[in-house]
C-alpha positions in Angstrom: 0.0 0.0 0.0 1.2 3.3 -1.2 0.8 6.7 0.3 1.3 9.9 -1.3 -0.3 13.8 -0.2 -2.5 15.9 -2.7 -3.9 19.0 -2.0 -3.5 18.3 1.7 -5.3 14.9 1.7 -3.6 11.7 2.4 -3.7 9.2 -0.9 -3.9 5.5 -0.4 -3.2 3.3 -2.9 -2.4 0.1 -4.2 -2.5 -1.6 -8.0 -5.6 -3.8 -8.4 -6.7 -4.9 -12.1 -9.7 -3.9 -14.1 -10.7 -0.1 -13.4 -9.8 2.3 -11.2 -11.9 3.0 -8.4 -11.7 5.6 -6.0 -13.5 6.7 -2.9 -12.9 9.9 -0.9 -13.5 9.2 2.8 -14.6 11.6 5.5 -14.2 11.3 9.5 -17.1 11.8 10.1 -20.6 9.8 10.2 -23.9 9.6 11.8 -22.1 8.7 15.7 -20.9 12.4 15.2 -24.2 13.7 15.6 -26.0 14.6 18.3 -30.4 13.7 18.6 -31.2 17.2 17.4 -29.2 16.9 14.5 -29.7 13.3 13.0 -29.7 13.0 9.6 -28.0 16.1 9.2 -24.9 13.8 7.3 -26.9 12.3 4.9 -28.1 15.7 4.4 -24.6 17.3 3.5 -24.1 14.3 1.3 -27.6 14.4 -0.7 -26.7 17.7 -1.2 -23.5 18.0 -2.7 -24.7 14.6 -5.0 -27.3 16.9 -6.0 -25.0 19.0 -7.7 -23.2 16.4 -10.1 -24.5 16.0 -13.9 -25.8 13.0 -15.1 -23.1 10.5 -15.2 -23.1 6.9 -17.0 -20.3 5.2 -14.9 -20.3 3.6 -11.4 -20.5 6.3 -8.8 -22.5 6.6 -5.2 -22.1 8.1 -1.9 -22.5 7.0 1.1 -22.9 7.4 5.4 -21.9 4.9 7.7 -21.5 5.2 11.3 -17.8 6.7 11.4 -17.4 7.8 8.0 -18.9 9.6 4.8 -17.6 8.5 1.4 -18.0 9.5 -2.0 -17.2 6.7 -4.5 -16.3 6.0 -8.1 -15.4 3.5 -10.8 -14.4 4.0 -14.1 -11.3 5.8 -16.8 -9.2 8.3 -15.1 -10.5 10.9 -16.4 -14.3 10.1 -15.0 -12.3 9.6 -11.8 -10.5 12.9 -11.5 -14.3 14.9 -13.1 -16.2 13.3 -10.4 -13.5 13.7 -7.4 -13.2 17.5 -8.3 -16.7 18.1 -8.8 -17.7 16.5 -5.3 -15.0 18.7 -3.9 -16.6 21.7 -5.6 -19.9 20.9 -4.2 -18.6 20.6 0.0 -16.6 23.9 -0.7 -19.9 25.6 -1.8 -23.4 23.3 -0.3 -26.6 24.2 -2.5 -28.1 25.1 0.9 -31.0 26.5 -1.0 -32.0 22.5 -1.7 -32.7 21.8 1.8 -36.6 21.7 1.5 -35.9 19.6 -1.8 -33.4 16.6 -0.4 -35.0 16.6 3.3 -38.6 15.1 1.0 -35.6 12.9 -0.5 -34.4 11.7 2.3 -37.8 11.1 4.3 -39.1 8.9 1.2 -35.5 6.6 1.2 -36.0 6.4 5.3 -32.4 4.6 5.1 -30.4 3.7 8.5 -27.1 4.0 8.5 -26.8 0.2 10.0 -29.5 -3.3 10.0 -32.0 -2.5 12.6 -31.0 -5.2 14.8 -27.5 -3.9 15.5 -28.8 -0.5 15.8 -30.9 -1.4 18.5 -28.3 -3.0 20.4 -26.1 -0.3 20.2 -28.7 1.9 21.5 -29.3 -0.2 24.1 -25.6 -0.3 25.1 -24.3 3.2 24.1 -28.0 5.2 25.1 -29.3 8.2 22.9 -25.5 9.8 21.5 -23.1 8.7 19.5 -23.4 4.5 18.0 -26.9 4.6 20.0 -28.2 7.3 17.5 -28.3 4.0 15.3 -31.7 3.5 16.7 -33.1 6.4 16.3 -34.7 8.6 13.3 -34.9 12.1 15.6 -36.4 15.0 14.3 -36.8 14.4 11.0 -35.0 15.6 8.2 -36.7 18.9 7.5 -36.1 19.8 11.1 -32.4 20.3 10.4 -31.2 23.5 10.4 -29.4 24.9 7.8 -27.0 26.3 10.6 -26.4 22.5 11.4 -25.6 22.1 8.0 -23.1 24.7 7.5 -21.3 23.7 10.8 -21.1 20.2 10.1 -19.2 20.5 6.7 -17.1 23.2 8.4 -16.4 21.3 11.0 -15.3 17.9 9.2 -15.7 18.0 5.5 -12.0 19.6 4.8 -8.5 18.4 3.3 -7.5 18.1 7.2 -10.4 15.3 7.9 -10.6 13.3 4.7 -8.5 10.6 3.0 -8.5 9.4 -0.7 -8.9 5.4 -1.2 -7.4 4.2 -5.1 -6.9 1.3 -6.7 -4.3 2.4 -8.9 -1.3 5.4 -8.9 -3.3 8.7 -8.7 -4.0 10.3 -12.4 -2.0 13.2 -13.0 -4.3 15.3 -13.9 -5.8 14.6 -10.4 -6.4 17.6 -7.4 -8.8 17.7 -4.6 -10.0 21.4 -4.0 -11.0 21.0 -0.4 -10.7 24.0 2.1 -8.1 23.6 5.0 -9.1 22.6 8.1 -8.1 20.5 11.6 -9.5 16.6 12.1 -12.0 17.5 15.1 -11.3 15.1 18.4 -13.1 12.1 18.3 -12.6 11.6 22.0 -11.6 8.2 21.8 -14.1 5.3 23.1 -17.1 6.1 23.7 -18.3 5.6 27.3 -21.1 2.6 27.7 -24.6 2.9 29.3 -25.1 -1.0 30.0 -21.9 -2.8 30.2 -24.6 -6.3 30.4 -25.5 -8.9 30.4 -29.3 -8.2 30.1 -31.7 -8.9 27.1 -33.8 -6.1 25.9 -37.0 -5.9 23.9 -37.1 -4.1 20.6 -39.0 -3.3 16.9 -37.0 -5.5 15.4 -36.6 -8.9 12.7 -35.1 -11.5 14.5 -32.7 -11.3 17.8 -29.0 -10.1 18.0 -26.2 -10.6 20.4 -23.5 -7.9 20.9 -20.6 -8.5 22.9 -18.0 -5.1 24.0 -14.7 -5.6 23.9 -11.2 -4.9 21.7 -11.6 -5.2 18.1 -8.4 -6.2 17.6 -8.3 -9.1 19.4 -7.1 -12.1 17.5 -8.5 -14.7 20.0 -12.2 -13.4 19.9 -12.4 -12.8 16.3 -11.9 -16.4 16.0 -14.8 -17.7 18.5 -17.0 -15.1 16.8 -16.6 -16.9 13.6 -17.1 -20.0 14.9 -20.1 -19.0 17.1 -21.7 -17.8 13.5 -20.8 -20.8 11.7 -22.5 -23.2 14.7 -25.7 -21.2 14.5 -25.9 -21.7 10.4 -25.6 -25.5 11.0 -28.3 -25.5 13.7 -30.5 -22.8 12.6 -30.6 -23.2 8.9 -29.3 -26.7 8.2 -30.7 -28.8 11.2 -33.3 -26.7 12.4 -34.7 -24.9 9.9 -35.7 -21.9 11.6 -33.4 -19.0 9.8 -32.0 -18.6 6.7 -29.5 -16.1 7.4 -26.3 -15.5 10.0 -24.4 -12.6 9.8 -21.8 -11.0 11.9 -20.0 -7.8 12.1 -17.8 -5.8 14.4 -18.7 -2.3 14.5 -16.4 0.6 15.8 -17.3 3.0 18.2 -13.8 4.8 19.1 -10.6 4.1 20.5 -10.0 0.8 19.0 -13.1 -0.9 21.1 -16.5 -1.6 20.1 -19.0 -4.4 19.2 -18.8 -8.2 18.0 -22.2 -8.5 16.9 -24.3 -11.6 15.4 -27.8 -10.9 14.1 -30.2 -13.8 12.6 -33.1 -13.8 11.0 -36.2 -16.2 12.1 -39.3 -17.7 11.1 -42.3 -16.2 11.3 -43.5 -17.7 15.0 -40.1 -19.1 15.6 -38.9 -16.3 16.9 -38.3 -16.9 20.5 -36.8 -20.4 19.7 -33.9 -18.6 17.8 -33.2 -16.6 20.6 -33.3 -19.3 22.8 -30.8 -21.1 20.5 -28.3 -17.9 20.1 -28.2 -17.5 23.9 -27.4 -21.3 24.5 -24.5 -21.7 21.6 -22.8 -18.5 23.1 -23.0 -20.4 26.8 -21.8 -23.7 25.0 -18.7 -21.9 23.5 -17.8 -20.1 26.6 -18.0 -23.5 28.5 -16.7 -25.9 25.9 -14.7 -23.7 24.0 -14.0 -25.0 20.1 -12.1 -28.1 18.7 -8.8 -27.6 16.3 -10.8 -28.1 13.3 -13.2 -25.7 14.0 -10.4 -23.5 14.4 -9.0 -24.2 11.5 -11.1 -23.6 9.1 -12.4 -20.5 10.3 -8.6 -19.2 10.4 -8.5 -20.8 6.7 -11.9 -19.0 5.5 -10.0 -15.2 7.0 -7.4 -16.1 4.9 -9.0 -16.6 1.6 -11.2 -13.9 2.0 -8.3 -11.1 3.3 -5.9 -12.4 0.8 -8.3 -12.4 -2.9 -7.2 -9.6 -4.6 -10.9 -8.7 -5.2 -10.5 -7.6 -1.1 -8.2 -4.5 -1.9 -11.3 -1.8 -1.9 -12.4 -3.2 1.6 -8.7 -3.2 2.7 -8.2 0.7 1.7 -11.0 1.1 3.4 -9.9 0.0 6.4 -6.6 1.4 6.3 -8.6 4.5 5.9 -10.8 4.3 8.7 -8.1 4.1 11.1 -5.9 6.9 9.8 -9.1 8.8 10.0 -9.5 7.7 13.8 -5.8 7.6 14.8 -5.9 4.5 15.5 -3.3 1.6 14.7 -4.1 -0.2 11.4 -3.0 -3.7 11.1 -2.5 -5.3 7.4 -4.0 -8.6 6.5 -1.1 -10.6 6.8 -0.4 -9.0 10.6 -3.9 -9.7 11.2 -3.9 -13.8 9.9 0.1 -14.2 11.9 -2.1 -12.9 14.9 -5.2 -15.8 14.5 -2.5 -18.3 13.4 -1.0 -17.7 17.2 -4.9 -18.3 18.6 -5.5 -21.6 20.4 -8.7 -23.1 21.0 -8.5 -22.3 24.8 -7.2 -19.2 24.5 -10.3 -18.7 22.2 -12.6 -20.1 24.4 -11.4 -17.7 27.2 -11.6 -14.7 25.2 -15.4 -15.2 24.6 -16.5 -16.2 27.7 -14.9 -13.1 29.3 -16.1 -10.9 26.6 -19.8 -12.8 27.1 -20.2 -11.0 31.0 -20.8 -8.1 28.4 -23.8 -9.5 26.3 -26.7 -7.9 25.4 -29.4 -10.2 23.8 -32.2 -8.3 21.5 -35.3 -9.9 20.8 -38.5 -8.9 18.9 -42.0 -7.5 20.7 -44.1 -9.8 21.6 -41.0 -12.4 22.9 -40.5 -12.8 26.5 -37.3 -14.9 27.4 -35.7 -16.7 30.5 -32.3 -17.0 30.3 -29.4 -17.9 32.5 -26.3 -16.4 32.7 -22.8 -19.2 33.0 -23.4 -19.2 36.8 -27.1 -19.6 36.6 -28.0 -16.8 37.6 -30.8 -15.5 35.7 -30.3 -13.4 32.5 -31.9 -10.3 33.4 -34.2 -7.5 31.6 -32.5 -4.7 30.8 -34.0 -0.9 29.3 -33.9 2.6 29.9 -36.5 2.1 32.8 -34.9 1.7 36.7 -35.9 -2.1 38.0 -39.6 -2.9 37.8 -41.3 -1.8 40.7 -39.0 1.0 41.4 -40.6 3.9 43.4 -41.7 7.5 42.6 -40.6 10.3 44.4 -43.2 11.5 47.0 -42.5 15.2 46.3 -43.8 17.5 43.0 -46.3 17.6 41.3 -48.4 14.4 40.1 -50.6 14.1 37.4 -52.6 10.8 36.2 -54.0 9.7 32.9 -57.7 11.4 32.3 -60.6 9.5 33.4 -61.4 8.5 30.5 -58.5 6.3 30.1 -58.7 4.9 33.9 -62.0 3.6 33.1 -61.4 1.4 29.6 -57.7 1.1 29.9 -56.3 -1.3 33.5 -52.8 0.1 32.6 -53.6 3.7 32.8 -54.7 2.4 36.6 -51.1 3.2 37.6 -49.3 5.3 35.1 -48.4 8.3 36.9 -46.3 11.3 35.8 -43.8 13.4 38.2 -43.1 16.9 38.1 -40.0 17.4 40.4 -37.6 20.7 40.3 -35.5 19.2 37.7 -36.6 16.3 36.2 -39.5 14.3 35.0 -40.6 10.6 36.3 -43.1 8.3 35.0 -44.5 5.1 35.9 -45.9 2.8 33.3 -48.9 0.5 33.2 -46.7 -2.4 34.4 -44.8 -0.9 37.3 -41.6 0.3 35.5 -40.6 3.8 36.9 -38.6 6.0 34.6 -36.5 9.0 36.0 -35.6 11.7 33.3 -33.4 15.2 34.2 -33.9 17.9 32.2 -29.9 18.3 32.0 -30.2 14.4 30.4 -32.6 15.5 27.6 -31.3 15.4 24.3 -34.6 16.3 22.4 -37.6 17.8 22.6 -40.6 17.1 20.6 -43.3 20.0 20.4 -46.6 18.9 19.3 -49.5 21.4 20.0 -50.0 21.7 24.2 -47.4 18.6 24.6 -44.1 17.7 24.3 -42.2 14.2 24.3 -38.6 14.5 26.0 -36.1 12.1 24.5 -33.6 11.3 26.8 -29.6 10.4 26.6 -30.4 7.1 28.6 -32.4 5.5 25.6 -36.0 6.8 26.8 -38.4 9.0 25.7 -41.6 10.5 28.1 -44.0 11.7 26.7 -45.9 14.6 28.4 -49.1 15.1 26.1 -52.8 15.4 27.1 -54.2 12.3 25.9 -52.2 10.7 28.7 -52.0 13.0 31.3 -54.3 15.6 32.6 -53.9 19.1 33.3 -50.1 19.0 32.1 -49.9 22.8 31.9 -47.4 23.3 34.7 -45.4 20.6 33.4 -45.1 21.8 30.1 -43.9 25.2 31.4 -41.3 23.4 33.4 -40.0 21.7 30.5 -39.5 24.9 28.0 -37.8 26.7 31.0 -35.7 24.1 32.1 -34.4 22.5 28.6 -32.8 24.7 26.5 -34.8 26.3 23.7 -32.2 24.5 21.0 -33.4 21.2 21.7 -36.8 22.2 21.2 -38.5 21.1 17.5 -41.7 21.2 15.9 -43.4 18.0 15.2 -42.1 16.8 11.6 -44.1 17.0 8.6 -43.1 13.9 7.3 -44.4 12.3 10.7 -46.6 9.5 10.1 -50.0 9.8 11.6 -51.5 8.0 14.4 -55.5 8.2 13.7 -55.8 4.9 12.0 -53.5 3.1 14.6 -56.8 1.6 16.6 -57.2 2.2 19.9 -54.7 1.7 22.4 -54.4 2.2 26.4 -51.9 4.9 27.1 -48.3 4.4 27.8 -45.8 6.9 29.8 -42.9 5.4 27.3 -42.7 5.8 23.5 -40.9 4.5 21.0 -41.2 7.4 18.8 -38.7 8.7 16.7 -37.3 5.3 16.1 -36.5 4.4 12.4 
């Protein structure tokens, strides 16, 4: 891999047949925004796409968690066009487009990562940074064109970008990106629910997620083998799932999540969790034989030595010179597994397991045990179930109306206190919100829904609470007015949901 400087921006490269493709990363994705602001990536990219003529050859942009990259295949000539032209476009944002690509982006409703991981990482990171995964905030034509304008000052510049090629860079080739610093990524980001605890989310099929070092050599390998035992049960003997798919997904200073997410049948959906749960306690008490081993060392290397791997490979190189962190080539990576024995393995994944969090879909209630039997408990945003209410502030209950047809709205309360909110749901969970934890809040006629950094929203709206006046008035004094947003047009409406009893806890604003 070669490097070489233009215009400020590190090059990349390495000689790969057929055409040459190119992508120009930026260090920055959608864990670098904050509630208010989600979407506001995607935004910058539609944007500067929308400025590009028609073009016949392979090009496409894109926003991942950690990074925003703008991609290309073809002659290098089409290469050089398209590289200076997106550069043009981040110098100089069509702002006036906003209205335009926020319609765009509400009607392609893309996440940034499969729902199932997103959840998790909500679940383990709360309401900033991965945990925004989860989440579709404000909508998209809630984002200010200030946010705009700050974000591509802030990170889209010659100091924060790198270019990816799969060939020596054309002559012709320059990059016409303003100056700037790499912003501080602060390193890892700090965890809400170290685990283990299952949660309960909108989702396809469950997920495990496991924190720990990337890196490590030793629990790379057990993940691998843990995906290939679920296939032969789940698919080949079971039945039950057609597809197992893994991925370890960054979020700062070098740690982050092994993940594994399946798919289930329809009704079968509890049994696959069931199943996940007990082949992660079977590898972290029986560990793994040589062969298994093996082959899974054997499948890394035929997959990080085809030459067809070089565009993934820049792309990782990339990543970490973006997140200063320490990049390790492919044949560091397999002398590092080769060293990996099946204990060593076996140790590495049952330490890293005493992080687990389990996700399952509505509807699924699971009883699990943790390696020392103890039971495998429910985890949320919500304290444990039956916690208490404080006695002080202000209380307000559901209208009548809803105490009479609904037996849940029997106990929700809501909690005005000096500086916070509290609510209690219709089965006994309490849920304690400060106003200096709020990270959003949604203004929709007399109410407002409070999204908190702790992976909860409360709402405070009349149909569930009566008389919410003063609490209202407490909430615009004591959040600041930037957090504050108008319902989004593109919302979806509720009127031909059916009835429902009410619920202190919402899962709006989720993707």
């Amino acid at each position: 891999m070669q490097r070489e400087v233009i215009d400020g921006v590190p090059v990349l490269w390495s000689a790969a047949p057929g055409p040459l493709e190119a992508a120009l990363v930026f260090g920055h994705g959608a864990s670098d925004e904050t509630f208010r602001t989600i979407g506001v990536t995607h935004l910058v990219e539609h944007l500067a796409m929308s400025t590009l003529p028609r073009l016949h050859h392979e090009h496409n942009a894109s926003v991942s968690l950690t990074v925003t990259d703008f991609s290309v295949s073809g002659t290098d000539e089409q290469v050089v066009d398209f590289l200076a032209a997106v550069c043009k476009a981040l110098a100089a944002l069509p702002v006036d487009r906003i209205e335009r690509e926020a319609g765009v982006l509400a009607a392609e409703a893309s996440g940034v990562i499969d729902p199932v991981t997103a959840e998790l990482l909500s679940a383990r990171y709360g309401t900033v940074g991965a945990g925004l995964a989860s989440w579709g905030g404000p909508g998209p034509d809630r984002i200010a064109v200030e946010a705009v304008r700050e974000t591509v000052a802030r990170s889209f510049h010659a100091g924060n970008a790198v270019l990816l090629l799969t060939g020596p860079p054309p002559p012709a080739l320059r990059l016409p990106l303003p100056p700037g610093e790499r912003p501080e990524r602060g390193g890892a980001q700090p965890v809400m629910s170290p685990g283990p605890h299952w949660v309960v989310a909108n989702v396809p099929g469950p997920g495990l997620a496991l924190h720990a070092d990337l890196d490590g050599a030793a629990l790379t390998a057990a993940h691998a083998v843990l995906q290939e035992r679920l296939r032969q049960v789940l698919r080949h003997r079971e039945g039950l799932s057609y597809d197992v798919d893994g991925a370890r997904v960054h979020t700062g200073g070098g740690l982050g999540e092994f993940t594994v997410v399946v798919d289930a049948r329809a009704g079968q959906q509890r049994r696959v969790a069931e199943i996940l749960w007990r082949e992660a306690l079977r590898l972290a008490a029986e560990g793994m034989t040589e062969a298994e081993l093996a082959e899974e060392v054997a499948g890394f290397r035929e997959v990080w030595l085809d030459p067809r791997a070089l565009p993934a490979e820049l792309g990782q190189a990339g990543a970490c010179l973006l997140s200063n962190i320490p990049y390790q080539d492919a044949t560091a990576r397999l002398d590092a597994l080769a060293a990996v024995d099946p204990d060593g393995a076996r140790q590495a994944f049952a330490a890293a397991l005493r992080t687990a969090l389990l996700v399952v879909p509505e509807d699924v209630e699971v009883e699990l045990a943790q390696p020392d039997g103890a039971p495998l408990t429910e985890g949320g945003c919500a304290h444990p179930r039956g916690g208490e209410l404080p006695s002080g502030g202000r209380h307000f209950k559901p209208p009548m109306f809803a105490r009479l047809r609904f037996p849940q709205a029997r106990t929700a309360r809501l909690v005005l206190t000096d500086d916070a909110v509290w609510s209690r749901d219709g089965r006994g969970d309490v849920h304690h919100l400060p106003f200096a934890d709020v990270v959003g809040v949604e203004v929709n006629g007399p109410g407002r829904v409070l999204f908190g950094r702790g992976n909860c929203a409360t709402p405070v709206v009349p149909e569930l609470f009566a008389g919410i006046g003063e609490a209202v008035a407490a909430i615009d004094a004591g959040v600041p007015k930037e957090l504050h947003y108008e319902l989004s047009a593109f919302a979806e409406s509720d009127e031909d949901e059916g009835e429902a009893a009410p619920a202190p806890v919402s899962k709006a604003s989720r993707r």
